[in-house]
C-alpha positions as CSV (number, residue, x, y, z in Angstrom):
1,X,-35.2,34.0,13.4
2,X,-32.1,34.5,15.1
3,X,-31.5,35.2,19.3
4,X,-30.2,38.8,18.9
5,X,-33.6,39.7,16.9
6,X,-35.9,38.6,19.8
7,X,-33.9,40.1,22.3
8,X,-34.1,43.7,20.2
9,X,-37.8,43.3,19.8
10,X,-38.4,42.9,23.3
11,X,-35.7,45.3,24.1
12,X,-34.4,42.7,26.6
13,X,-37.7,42.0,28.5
14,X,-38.9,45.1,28.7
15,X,-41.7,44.9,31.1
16,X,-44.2,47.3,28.6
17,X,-44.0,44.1,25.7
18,X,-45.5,41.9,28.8
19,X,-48.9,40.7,28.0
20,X,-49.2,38.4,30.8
21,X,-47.8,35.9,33.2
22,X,-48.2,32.2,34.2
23,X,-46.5,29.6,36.9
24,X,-43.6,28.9,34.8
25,X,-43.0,32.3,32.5
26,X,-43.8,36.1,31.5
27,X,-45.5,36.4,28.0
28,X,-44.4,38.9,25.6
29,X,-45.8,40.4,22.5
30,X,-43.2,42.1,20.1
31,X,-42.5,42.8,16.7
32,X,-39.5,41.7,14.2
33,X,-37.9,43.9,11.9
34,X,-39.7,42.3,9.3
35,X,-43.1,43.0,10.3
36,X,-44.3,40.1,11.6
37,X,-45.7,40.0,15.1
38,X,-45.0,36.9,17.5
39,X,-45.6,35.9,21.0
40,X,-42.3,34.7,23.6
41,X,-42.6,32.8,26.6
42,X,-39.8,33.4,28.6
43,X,-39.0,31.2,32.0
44,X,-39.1,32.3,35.4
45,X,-35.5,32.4,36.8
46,X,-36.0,32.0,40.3
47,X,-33.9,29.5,41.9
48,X,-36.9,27.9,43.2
49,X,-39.0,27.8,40.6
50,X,-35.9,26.7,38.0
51,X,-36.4,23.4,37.6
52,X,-40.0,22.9,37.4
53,X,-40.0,25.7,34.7
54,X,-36.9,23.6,33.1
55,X,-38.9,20.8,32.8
56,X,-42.0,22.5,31.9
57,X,-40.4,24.2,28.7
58,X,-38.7,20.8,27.7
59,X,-42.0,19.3,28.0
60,X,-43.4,22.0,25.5
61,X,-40.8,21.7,23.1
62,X,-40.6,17.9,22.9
63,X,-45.0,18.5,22.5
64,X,-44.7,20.7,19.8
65,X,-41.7,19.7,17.6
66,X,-43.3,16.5,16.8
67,X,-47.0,17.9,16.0
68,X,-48.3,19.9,12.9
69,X,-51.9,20.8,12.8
70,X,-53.8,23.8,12.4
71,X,-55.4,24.0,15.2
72,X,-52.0,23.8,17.4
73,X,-50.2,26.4,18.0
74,X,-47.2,26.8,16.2
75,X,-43.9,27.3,18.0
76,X,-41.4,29.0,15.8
77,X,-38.1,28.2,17.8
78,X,-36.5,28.0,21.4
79,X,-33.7,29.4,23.0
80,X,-32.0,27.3,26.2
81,X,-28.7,29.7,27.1
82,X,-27.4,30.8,30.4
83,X,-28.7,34.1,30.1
84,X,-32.2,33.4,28.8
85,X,-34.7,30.2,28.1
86,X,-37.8,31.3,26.1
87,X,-39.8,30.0,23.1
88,X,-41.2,31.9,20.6
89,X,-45.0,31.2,18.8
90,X,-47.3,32.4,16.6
91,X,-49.3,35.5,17.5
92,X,-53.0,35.0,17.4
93,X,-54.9,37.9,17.3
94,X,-58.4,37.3,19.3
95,X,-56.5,35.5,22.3
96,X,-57.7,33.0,24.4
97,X,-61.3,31.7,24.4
98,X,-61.8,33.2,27.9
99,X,-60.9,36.7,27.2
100,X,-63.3,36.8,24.7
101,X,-66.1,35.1,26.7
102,X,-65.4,38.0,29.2
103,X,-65.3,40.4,26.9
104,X,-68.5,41.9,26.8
105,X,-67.8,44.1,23.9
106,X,-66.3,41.8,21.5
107,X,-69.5,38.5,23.0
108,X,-71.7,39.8,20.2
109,X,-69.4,39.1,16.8
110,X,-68.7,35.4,18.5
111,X,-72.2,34.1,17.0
112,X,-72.9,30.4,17.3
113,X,-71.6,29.3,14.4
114,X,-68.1,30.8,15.8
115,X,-68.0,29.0,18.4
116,X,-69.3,25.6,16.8
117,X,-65.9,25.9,14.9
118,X,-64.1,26.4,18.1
119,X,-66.0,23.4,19.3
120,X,-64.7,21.6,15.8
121,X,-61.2,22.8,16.0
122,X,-60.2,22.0,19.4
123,X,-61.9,18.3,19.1
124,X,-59.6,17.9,16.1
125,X,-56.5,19.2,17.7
126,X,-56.9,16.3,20.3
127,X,-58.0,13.9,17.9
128,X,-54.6,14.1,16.0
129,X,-52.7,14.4,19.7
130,X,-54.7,11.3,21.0
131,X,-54.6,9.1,17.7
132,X,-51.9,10.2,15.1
133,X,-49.1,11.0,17.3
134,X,-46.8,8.1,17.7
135,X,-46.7,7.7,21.0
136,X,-49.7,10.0,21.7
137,X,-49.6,13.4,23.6
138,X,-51.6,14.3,26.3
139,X,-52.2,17.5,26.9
140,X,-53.6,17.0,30.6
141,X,-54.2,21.4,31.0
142,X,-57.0,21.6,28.3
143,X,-59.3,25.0,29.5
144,X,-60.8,28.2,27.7
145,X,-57.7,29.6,29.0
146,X,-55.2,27.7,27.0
147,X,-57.5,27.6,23.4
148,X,-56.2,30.4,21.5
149,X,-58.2,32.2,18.6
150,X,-56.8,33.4,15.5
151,X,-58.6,36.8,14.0
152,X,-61.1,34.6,12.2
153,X,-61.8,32.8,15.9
154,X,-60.1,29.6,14.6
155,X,-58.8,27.6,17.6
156,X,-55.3,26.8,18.5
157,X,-54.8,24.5,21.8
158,X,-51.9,26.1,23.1
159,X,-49.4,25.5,26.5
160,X,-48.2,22.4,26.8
161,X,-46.2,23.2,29.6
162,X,-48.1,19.8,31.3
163,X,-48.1,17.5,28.6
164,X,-47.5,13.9,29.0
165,X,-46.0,11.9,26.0
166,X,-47.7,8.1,26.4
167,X,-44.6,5.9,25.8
168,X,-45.7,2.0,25.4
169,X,-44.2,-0.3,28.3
170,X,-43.6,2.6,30.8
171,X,-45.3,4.3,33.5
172,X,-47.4,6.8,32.8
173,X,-48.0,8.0,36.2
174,X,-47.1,11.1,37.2
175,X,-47.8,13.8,39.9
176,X,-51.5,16.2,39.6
177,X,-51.5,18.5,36.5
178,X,-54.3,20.6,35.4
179,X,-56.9,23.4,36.0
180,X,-59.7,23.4,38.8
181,X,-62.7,23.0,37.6
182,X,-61.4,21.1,34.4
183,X,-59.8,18.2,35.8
184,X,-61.4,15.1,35.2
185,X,-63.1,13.8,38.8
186,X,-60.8,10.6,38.8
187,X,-57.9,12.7,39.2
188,X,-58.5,12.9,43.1
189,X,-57.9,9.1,43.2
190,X,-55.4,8.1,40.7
191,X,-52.6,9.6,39.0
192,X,-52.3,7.7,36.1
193,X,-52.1,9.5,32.9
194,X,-54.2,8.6,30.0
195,X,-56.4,10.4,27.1
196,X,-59.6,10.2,29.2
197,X,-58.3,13.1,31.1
198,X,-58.2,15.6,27.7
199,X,-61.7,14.2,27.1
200,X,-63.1,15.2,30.3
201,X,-61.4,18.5,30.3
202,X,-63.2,19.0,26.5
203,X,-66.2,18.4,27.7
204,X,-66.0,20.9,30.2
205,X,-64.8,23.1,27.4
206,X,-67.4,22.9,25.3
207,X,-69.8,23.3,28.3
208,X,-68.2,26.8,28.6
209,X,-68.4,27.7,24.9
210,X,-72.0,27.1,24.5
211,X,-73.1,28.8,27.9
212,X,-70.5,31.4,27.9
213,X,-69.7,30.8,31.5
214,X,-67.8,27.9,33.2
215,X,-70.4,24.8,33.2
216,X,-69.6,24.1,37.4
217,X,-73.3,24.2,38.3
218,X,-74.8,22.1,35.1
219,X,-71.8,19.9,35.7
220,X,-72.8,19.1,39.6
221,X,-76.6,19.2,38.6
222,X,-75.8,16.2,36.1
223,X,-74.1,14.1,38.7
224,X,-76.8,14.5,41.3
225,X,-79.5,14.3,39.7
226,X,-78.6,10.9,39.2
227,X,-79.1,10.0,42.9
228,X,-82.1,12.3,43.6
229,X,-83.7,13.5,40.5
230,X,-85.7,16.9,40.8
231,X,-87.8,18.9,38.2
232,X,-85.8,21.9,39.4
233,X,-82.7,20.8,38.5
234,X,-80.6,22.7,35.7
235,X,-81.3,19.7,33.0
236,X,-84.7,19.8,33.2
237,X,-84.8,23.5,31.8
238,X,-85.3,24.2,28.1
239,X,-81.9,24.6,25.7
240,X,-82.6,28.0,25.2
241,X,-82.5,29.4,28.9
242,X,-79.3,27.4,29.0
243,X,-77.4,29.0,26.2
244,X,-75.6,32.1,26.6
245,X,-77.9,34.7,26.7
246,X,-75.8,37.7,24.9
247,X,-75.9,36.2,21.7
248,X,-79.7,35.2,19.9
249,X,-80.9,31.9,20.2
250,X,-80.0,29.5,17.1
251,X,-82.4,28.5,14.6
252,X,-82.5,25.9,11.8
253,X,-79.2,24.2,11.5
254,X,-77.2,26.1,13.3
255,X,-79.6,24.6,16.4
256,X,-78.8,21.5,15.6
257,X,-75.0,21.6,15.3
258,X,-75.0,23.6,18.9
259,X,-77.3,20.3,20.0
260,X,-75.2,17.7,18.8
261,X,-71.7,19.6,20.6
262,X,-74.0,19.8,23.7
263,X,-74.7,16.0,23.3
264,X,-71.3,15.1,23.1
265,X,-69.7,16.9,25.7
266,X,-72.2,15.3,27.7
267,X,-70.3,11.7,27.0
268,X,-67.5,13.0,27.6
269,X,-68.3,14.3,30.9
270,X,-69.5,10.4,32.0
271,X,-68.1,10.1,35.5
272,X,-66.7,6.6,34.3
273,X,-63.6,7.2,32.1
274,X,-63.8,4.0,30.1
275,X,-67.6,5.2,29.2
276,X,-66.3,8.3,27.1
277,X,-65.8,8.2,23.9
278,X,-62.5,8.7,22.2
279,X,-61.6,12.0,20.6
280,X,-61.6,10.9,17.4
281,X,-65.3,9.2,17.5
282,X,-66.1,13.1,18.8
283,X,-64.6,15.0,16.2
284,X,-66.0,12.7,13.9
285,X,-69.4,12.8,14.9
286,X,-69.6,16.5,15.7
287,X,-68.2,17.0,11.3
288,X,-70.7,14.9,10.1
289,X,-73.1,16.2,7.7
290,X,-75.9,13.6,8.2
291,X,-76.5,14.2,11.8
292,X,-80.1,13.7,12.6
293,X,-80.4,16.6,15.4
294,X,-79.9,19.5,12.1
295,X,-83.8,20.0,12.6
296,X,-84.8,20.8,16.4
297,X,-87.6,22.2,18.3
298,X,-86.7,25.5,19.5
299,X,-88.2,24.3,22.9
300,X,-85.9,21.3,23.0
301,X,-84.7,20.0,26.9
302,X,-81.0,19.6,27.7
303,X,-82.2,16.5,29.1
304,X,-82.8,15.2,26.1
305,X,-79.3,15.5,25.1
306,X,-78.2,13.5,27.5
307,X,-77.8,9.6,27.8
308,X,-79.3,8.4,31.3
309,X,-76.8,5.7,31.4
310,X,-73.9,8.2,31.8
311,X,-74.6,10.0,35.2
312,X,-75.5,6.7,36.8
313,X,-73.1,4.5,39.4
């Protein structure tokens, strides 16, 4: 893959190969002479925006040359010239996790055992970022927005635009990166960067996936209802008016597996960081095969998914 052929399959940034636009870059879908479609990022070259975008697609670059794993994104090669800075990835057919939980015509085919997977796939992803990189990566922008889905709805985390390589005896402070609504709570008080952030994140993420909307009200229900419990509050209500309501309820096993991913992203919202559990104890738990929650009541409680130790102060 050579510059001259991205710069013909674009037909030098033509605006109708634009798919979409973030803070440091246009997105571009095009096609190679030999068939194959992929996906370039190109930065922003505003002088204002230059070197934040700079150090944004040397932070991806340096993320994704040292990881291989299915369920990140693969970046196929870079270009850093005068003229043009892009990177060019994998095209992944379904797109993000949040176009298709907007997407009320395509909601139906993402049945629960779909999105279980995603659950699976992004949990592994950080697992392998958090534990088998040496030093470990932080993504510190996990979001719906960010987890790409192949055509079989297999889940890539994508954009590491923010991510933080943790090198031993250095700081790893640094200034506020992530998405509202997704950033872990301790965020507003220190800036240190660690894997607790991705956890939090995941847990809102899984939140998402199971309700089909962003989790914001169960989220502030959980925390205060730890200082004045009420029987009206979201937790109280029965799993099933919780789930998302386009697809049919689960039954059998597939219950249980959207139970136990529930149950876990609970941890990994707990308000105390050092209380989470580590990515790899999640994607570990939420794989195994001898889970006692396969076999549920169809009328089971969210509240009795979740640990009462974790929302307390």
């Amino acid at each position: 893959m050579i510059y001259e052929s991205i710069i013909e399959a674009t037909e030098e940034f033509d605006a109708k190969y634009c798919i979409g636009e973030g803070g440091y870059g246009r997105v571009y879908k095009a096609q190679l002479q030999t068939g194959e479609t992929i996906v370039v990022k190109k930065l922003k070259e505003a002088v204002d925006v230059e070197m934040v975008s700079q150090k944004a697609f040397e932070r991806e670059i340096h993320a994704l040359t040292e990881t291989r794993h299915r369920n990140i994104i693969k970046l196929y090669g870079f270009c850093s010239s005068s003229r043009h800075s892009f990177l060019v990835y994998e095209f992944l057919e379904s797109g993000s996790l949040k176009d298709v939980l907007n997407n009320e015509e395509r909601i139906a085919t993402f049945d629960w055992n779909k999105r279980v997977n995603v659950v699976k796939g992004v949990a592994h992803a950080l697992s392998y970022m958090h534990h088998e990189c040496s030093p470990p990566i932080i993504h510190r922008d996990i979001s719906s927005k960010n987890v790409l889905l192949d055509k079989e709805y297999e889940a890539h985390v994508s954009d590491f635009g923010t991510a933080k390589v943790l090198q031993p005896y250095s700081s790893n402070w640094t200034s506020f990166a992530g998405t509202f609504g997704y950033a872990a709570p301790e965020l507003a008080y220190t800036m240190e960067v660690n894997e607790q952030c991705d956890i939090y994140s995941f847990g809102v993420v899984t939140l998402e996936v199971i309700m089909g909307c962003h989790p914001g009200d169960l989220i502030f229900s959980l925390v205060s209802a730890s200082s004045s419990p009420s029987s009206n509050s979201i937790i109280s209500w029965p799993m099933k008016e919780v789930l998302d309501q386009r697809v049919p309820f689960p039954k059998g096993n597939v219950l249980g597996e959207v139970a136990l991913v529930t149950k876990m992203a609970f941890l990994c919202l707990n308000p105390k960081p050092k209380h989470r559990p580590t990515m790899q104890q999640v994607s570990r738990a939420i794989s195994s095969q001898s889970s006692n929650m396969l076999s549920l009541s169809e009328d089971i409680k969210l509240e009795e998914l979740i640990d009462p130790k974790c929302f307390t102060y």
